[in-house]
C-alpha positions in Angstrom: 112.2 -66.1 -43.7 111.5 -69.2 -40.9 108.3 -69.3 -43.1 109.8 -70.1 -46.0 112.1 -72.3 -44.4 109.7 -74.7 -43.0 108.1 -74.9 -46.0 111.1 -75.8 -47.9 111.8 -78.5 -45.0 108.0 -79.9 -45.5 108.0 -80.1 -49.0 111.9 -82.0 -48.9 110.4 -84.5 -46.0 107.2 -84.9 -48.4 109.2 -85.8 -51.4 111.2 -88.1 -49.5 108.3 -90.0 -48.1 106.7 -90.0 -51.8 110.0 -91.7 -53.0 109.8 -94.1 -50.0 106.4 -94.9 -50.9 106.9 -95.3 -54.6 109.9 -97.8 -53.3 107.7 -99.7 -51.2 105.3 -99.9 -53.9 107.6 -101.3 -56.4 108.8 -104.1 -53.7 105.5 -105.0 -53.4 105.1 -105.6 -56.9 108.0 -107.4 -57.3 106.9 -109.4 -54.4 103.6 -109.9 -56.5 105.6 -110.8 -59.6 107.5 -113.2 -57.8 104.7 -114.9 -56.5 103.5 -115.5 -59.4 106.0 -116.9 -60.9 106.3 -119.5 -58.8 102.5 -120.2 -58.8 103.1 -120.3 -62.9 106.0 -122.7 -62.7 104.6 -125.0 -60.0 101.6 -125.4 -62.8 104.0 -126.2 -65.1 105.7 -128.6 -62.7 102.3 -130.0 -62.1 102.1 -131.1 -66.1 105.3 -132.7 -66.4 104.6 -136.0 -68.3 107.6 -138.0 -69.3 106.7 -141.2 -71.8 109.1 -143.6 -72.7 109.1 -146.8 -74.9 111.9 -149.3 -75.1 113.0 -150.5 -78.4 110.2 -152.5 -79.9 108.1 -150.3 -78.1 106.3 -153.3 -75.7 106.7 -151.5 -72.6 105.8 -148.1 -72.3 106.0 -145.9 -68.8 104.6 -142.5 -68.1 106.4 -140.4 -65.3 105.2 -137.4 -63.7 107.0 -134.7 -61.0 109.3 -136.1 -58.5 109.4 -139.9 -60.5 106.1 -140.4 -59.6 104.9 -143.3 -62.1 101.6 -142.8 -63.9 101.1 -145.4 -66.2 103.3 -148.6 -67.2 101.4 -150.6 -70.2 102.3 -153.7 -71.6 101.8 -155.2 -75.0 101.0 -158.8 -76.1 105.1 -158.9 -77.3 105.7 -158.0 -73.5 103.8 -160.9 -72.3 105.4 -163.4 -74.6 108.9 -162.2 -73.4 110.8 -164.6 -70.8 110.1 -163.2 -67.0 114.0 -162.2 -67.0 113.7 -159.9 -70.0 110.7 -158.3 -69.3 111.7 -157.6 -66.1 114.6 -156.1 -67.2 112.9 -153.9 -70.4 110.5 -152.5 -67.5 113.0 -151.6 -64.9 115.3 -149.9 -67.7 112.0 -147.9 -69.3 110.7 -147.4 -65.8 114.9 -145.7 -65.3 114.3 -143.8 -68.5 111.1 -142.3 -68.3 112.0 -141.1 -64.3 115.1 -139.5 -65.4 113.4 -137.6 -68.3 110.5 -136.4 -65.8 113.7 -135.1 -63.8 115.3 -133.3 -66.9 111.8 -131.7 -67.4 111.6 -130.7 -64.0 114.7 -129.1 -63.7 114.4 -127.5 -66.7 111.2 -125.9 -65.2 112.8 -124.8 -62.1 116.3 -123.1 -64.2 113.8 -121.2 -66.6 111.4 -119.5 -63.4 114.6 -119.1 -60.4 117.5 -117.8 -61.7 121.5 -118.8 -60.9 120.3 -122.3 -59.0 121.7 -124.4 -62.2 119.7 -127.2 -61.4 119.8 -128.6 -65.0 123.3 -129.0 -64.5 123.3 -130.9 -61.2 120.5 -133.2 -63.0 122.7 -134.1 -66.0 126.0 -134.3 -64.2 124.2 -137.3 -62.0 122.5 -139.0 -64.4 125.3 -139.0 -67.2 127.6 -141.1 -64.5 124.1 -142.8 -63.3 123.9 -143.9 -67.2 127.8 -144.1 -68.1 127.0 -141.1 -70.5 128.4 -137.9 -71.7 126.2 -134.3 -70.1 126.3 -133.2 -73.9 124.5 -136.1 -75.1 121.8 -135.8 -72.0 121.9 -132.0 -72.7 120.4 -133.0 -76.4 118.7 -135.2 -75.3 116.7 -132.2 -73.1 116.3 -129.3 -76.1 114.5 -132.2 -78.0 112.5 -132.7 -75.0 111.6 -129.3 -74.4 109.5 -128.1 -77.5 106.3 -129.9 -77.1 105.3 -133.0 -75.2 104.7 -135.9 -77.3 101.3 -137.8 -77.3 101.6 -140.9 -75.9 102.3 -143.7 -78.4 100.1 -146.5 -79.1 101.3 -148.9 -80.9 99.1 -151.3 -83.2 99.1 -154.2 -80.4 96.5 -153.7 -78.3 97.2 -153.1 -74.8 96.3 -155.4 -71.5 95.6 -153.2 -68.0 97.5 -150.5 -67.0 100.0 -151.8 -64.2 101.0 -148.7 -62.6 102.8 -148.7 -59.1 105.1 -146.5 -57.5 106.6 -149.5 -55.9 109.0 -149.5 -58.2 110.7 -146.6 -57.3 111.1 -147.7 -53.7 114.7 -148.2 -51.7 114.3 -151.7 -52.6 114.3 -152.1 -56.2 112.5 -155.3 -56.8 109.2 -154.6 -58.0 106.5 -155.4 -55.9 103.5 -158.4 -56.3 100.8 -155.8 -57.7 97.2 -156.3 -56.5 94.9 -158.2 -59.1 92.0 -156.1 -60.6 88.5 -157.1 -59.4 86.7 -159.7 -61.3 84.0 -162.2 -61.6 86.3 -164.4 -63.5 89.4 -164.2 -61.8 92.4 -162.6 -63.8 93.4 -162.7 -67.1 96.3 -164.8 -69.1 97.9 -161.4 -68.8 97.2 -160.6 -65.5 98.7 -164.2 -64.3 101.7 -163.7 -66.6 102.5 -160.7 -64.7 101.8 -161.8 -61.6 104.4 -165.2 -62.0 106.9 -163.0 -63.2 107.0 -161.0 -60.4 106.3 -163.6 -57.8 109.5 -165.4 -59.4 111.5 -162.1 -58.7 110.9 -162.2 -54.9 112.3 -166.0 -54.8 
């Protein structure tokens, strides 16, 4: 009878420590799925390309993750433009293009953690940043979301790329950017850009 017993006792204590282990095993895998999820969406983060035109499509600004600028490129219509207004059409692309890289970016981070809501934190902020409505910004998003668009060129052809994360600074008046090398000093282009920005920091 204690024989029987203490078997009965053994094999309850060795199911339990089998259901333990099976419990363990499923954390860890959970742990592992987990993991990579976040390894997934930080790739995902990684590729976030945001590229914006303004109207007559002379400016044109690529953003990445966390606003960094890529690429800012300039046609020969930007070039003729008065100093003032093409100031002004870069700073409001270079605005646009950041906060669609933002929308992207929380859109990322809402479809990998769940219940953090970022999306909504990111349209709240920019539809009073941009005197707009969350629906409209919220539409603005889906169209986003199903592909990312090549990067237009249009039939103008384009000077240097003037990219600078300067512009994203505390201080929101762009910054003198450094001339490209040359043998010949810059081009009509270059010293456009370069007055225009020089007359900005009188």
């Amino acid at each position: 009878m204690i024989k029987v017993v203490t078997e009965e006792r053994v094999s309850a204590e060795f199911e339990r420590l089998v259901a333990q282990f099976e419990q363990f095993q499923s954390k860890i895998r959970k742990v592992d799925d987990q993991l990579a999820n976040v390894g997934r969406m930080q790739s995902e983060i990684a590729a976030i390309e945001a590229t914006v035109s303004n109207a007559d499509r002379s400016v044109t600004v690529v953003a990445g993750p966390g606003g960094a600028i890529k690429d800012i490129q300039l046609t020969d219509r930007a070039l003729a433009q008065q100093p003032q207004a093409l100031s002004a059409a870069l700073m409001s692309t270079i605005q646009q293009a950041v906060a669609e890289a933002a929308r992207k970016q929380a859109g990322i981070v809402d479809e990998h953690v769940e219940g953090l809501s970022i999306t909504d934190q990111v349209l709240e902020t920019q539809a009073q940043l941009f005197g707009t409505s969350t629906e409209e910004l919220r539409e603005k998003l889906e169209q986003e979301r199903p592909s990312r668009q090549p990067r237009p060129r249009p039939e103008e052809e384009y000077h240097e790329d003037y990219s600078h994360q300067d512009f994203l600074d505390g201080d929101s008046t762009p910054q003198t950017p450094t001339s490209p090398p040359g043998s010949g000093g810059g081009s009509a282009g270059d010293e456009f850009l370069q007055g225009l920005f020089n007359d900005d920091h009188r």
